[in-house]
C-alpha positions as CSV (number, residue, x, y, z in Angstrom):
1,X,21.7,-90.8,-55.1
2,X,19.1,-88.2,-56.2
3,X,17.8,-88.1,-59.9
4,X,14.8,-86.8,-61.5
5,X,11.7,-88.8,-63.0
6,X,12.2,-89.1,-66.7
7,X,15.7,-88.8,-66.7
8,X,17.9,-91.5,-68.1
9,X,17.4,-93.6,-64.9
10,X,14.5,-93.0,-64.6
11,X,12.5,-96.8,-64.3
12,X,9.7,-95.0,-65.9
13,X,11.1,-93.7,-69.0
14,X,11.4,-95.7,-72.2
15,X,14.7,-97.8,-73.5
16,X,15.8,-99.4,-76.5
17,X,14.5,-102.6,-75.0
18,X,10.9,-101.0,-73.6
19,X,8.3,-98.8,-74.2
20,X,6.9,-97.0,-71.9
21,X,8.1,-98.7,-68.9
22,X,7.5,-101.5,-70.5
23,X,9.5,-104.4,-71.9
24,X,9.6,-104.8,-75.9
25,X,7.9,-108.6,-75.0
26,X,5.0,-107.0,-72.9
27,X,5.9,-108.1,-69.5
28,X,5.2,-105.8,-66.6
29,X,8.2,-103.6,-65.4
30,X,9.4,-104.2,-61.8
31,X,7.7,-102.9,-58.8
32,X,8.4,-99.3,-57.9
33,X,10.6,-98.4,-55.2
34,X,9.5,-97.8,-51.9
35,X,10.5,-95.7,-48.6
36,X,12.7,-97.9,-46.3
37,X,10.9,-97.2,-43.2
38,X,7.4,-97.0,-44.6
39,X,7.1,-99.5,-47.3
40,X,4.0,-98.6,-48.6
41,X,4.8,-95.3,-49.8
42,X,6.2,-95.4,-53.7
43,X,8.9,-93.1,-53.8
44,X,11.8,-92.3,-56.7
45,X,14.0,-90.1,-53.9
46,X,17.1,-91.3,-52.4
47,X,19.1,-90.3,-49.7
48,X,22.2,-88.7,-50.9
49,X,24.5,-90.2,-48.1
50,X,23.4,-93.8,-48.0
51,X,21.2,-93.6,-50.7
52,X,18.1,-95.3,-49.3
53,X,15.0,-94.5,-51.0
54,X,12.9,-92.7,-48.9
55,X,9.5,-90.7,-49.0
56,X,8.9,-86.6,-48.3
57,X,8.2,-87.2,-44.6
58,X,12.0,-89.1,-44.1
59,X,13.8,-86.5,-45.6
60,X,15.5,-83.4,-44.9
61,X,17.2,-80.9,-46.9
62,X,20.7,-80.9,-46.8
63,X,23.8,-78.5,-48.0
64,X,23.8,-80.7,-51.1
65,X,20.8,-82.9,-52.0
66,X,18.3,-84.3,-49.5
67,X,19.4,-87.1,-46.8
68,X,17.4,-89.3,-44.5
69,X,16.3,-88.9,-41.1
70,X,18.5,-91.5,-40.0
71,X,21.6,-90.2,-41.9
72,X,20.9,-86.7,-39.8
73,X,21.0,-87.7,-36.6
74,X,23.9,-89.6,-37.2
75,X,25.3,-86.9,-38.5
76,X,24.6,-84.7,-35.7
77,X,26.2,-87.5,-33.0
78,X,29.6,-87.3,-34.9
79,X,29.6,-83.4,-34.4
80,X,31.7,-82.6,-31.2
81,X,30.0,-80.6,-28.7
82,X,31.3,-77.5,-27.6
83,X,33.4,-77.7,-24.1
84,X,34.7,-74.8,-22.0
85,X,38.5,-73.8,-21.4
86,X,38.8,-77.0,-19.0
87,X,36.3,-79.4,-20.8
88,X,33.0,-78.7,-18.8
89,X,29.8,-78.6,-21.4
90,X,29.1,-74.8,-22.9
91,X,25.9,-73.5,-21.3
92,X,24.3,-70.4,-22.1
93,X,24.5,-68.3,-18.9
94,X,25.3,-68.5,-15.3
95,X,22.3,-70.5,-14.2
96,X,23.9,-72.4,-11.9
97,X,25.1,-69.3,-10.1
98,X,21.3,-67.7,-9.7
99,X,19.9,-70.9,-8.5
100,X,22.5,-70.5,-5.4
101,X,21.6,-66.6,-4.8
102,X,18.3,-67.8,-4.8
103,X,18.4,-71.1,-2.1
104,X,20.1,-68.6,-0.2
105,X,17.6,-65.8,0.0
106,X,14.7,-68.3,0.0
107,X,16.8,-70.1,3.3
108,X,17.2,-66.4,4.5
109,X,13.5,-65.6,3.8
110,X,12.3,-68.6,6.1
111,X,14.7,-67.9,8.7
112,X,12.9,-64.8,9.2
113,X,9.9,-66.8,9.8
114,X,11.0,-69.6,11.7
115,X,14.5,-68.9,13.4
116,X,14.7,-72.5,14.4
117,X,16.2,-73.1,11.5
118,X,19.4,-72.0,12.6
119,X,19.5,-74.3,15.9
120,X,18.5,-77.2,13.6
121,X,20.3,-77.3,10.4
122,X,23.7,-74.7,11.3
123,X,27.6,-75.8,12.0
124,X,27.7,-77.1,15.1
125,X,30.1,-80.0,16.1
126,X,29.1,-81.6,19.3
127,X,26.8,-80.1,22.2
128,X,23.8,-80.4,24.6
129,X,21.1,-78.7,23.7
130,X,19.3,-77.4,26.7
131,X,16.2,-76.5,25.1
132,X,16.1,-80.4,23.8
133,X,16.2,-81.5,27.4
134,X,20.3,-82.0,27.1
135,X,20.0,-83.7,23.9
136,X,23.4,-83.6,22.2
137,X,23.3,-82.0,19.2
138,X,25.9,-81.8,16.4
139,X,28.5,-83.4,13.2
140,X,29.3,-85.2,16.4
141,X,26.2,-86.5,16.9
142,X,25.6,-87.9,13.7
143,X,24.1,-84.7,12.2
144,X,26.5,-85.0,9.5
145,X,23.9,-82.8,7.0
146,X,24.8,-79.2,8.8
147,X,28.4,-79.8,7.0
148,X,26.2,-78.7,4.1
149,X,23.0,-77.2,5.0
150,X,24.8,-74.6,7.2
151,X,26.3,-73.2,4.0
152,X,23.2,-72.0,2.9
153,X,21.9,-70.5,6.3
154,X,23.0,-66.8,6.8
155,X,22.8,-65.1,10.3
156,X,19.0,-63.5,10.6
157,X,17.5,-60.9,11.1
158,X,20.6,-58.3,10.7
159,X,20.6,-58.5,6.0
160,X,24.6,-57.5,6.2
161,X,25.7,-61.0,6.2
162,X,24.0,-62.4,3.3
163,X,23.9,-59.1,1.3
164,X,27.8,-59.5,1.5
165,X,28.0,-63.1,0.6
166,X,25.9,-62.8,-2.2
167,X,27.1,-59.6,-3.5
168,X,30.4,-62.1,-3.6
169,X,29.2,-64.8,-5.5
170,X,27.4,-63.1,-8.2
171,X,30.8,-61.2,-8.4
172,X,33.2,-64.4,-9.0
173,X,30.9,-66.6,-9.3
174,X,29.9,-66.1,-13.2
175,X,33.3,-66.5,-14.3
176,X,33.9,-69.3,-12.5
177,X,31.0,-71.4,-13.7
178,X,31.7,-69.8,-18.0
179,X,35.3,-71.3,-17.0
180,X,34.3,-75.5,-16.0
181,X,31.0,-75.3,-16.9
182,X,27.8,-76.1,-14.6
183,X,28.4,-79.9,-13.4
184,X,32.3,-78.7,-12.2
185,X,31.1,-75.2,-10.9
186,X,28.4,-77.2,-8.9
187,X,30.9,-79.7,-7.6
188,X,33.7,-77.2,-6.9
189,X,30.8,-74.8,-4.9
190,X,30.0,-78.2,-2.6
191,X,33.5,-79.4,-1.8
192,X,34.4,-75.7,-0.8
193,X,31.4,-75.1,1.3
194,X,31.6,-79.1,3.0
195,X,35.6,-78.3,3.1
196,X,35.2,-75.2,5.0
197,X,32.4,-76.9,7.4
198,X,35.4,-79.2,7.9
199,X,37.7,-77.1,9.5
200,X,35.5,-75.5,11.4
201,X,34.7,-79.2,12.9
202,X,38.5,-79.9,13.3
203,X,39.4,-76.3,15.1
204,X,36.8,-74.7,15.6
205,X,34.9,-74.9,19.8
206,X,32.8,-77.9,19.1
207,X,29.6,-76.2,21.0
208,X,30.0,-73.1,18.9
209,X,27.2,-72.4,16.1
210,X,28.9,-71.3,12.3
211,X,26.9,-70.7,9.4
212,X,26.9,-68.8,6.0
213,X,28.3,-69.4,2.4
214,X,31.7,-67.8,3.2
215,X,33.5,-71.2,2.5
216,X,32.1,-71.7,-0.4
217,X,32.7,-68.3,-2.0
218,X,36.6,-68.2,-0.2
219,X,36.4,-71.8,-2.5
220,X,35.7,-69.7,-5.7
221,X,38.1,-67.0,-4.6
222,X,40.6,-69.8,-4.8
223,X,39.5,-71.0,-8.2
224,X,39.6,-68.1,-9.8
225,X,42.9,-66.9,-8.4
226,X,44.3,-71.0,-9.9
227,X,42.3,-70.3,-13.1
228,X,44.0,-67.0,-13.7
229,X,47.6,-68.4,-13.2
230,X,46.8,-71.6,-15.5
231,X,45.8,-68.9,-18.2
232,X,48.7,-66.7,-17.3
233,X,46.1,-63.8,-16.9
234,X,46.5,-60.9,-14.5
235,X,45.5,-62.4,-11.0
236,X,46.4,-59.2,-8.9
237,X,42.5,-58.0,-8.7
238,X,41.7,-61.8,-7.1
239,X,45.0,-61.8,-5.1
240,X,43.9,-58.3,-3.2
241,X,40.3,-59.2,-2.8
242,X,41.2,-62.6,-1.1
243,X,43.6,-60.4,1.1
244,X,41.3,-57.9,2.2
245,X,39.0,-61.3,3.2
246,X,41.0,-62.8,5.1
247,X,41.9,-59.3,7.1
248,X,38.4,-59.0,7.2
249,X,38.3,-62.8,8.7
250,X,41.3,-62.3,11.3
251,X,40.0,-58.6,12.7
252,X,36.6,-58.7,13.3
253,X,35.7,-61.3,15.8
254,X,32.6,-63.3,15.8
255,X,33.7,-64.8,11.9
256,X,34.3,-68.7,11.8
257,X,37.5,-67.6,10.2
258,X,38.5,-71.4,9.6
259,X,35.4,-72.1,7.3
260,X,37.2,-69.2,5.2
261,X,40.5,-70.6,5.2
262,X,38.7,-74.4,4.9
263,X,37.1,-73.5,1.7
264,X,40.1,-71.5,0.1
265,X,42.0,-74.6,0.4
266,X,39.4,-77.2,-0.7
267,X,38.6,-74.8,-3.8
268,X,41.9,-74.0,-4.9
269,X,43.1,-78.0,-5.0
270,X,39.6,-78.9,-6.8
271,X,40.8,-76.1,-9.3
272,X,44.1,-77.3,-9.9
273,X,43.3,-80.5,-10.7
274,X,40.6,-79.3,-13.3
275,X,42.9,-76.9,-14.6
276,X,45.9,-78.4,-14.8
277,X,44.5,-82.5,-15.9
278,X,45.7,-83.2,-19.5
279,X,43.5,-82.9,-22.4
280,X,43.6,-87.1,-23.0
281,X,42.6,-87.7,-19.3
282,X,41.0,-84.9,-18.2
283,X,38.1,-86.3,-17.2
284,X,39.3,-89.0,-15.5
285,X,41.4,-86.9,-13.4
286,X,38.5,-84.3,-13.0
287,X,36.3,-86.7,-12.0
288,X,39.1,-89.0,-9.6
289,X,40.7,-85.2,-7.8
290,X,37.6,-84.6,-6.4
291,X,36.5,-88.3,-5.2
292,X,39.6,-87.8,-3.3
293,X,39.2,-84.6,-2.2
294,X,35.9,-85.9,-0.7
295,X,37.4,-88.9,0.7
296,X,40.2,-86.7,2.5
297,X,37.3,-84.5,4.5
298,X,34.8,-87.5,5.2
299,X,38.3,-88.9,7.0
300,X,38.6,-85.4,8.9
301,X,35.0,-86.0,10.4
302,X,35.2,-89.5,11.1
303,X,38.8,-88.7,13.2
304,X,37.3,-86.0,15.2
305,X,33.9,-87.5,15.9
306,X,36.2,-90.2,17.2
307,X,38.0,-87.8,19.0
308,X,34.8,-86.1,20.2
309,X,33.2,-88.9,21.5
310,X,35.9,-91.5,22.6
């Protein structure tokens, strides 16, 4: 505990039995206290939690009193950190959101440059390449990394495709990314996009090219639209948008319409299972949905490579 110097516990002050610090027989009073973690530093402060003595440079001023640096940062441990509505960490800001607009456009950007891009790293299950001498190409192949990278590619030089997209994800993507947090977002934005490259692999003509982050943003669609029903707000804005998509998808040809309806899936079941995990397990849950969910579409690609190259 704290106390003043020349109080009535203060070691220095005078008793019935000493005089000036001193005992009535003329011994030498005790040595002074020091600071527990620098013991050559006299000091007559304690710490008002554990009360360890303890010099200026260990202590820090509290709501009552002074306490220790060590009595702080325990402190601060016990305090519970602030979680979004299904138990993601609170950030400040979309970041995660900006940092895909901005792989996109950068992708887009070198596309422009080098339109080999496109043959190397877009959707493509299993093919001959004529301009590789015959060299098959392809998911099929082994090239498993376009079920990602092609996500990110967006048809070059005409801008309507990735102006569209992106105009899409800074739409629903914020909210989606305030509502888990960024570690869920990030992992619910890469199961949809992987999830609609899967489809396209299962249905789609295994020498045809796909690319763009549709998927991905049909994934969010779907996790807003499961988001809004677990908080019984009004989905009908989400609901008409994710119709006029998939008209959109069905009517105009040329759109790898299953990498829409791959990622609407993949994103609405990753946002149930974050939405709807109980409070004492969510994590678990969280965490175990979407090891499954993965599991379920590196099964789809194993069977159809089988398929494609038996």
């Amino acid at each position: 505990m704290q106390w003043q110097p020349g109080g009535p516990e203060d070691p220095r002050a005078g008793t019935p039995e000493t005089a000036g610090g001193q005992p009535a027989g003329g011994e030498p009073a005790g040595p002074p206290p020091t600071c527990f973690r620098h013991p050559g530093r006299e000091t007559y402060v304690s710490c008002v939690r554990c009360g360890r003595y303890a010099c200026p440079d260990c202590l820090r001023s509290a709501p009552v009193g002074q306490q220790c640096v060590d009595c702080i940062r325990e402190g601060q441990q016990r305090v519970p950190r602030a979680t979004t509505v299904f138990g993601g960490r609170m950030a400040g800001g979309t970041l995660v959101t900006w940092v895909l607009v901005g792989i996109c456009v950068v992708v887009y950007l070198a596309e422009l440059v080098d339109r080999k891009l496109i043959d190397y790293f877009a959707m493509i299950g299993h093919a001959a390449d004529p301009a590789l001498g015959g060299q098959v190409i392809g998911v099929g192949a082994g090239q498993w990394y376009r079920l990602i990278t092609a996500p990110f590619l967006h048809d070059a030089p005409l801008p309507l495709h990735i102006l569209f997209n992106m105009w899409a994800l800074i739409i629903v993507g914020p909210p989606v990314e305030r509502l888990l947090g960024r570690t869920r977002f990030v992992a619910l934005y890469l199961l949809s996009a992987v999830g609609g490259s899967v489809l396209v692999y299962l249905i789609w003509p295994p020498a045809q090219f796909s690319l763009g982050a549709s998927g991905a943003i049909f994934g969010l669609f779907g996790a807003y639209f499961v988001a809004a029903r677990r908080m019984r707000a009004d989905a009908r804005g989400i609901v008409a948008l994710i119709v006029i998509n998939l008209i959109i998808s069905f009517t105009i040809p040329n759109i790898a319409w299953p990498a829409h309806i791959g990622g609407l899936v993949t994103g609405s079941a990753v946002m149930a299972a974050y939405a709807y995990a109980p409070r004492s397990q969510r994590l678990l849950i969280q965490a175990g949905a979407s090891a499954v969910v993965l599991a379920l579409l590196v099964v789809g690609v194993v069977l159809r490579t089988h398929a494609l190259t038996a």
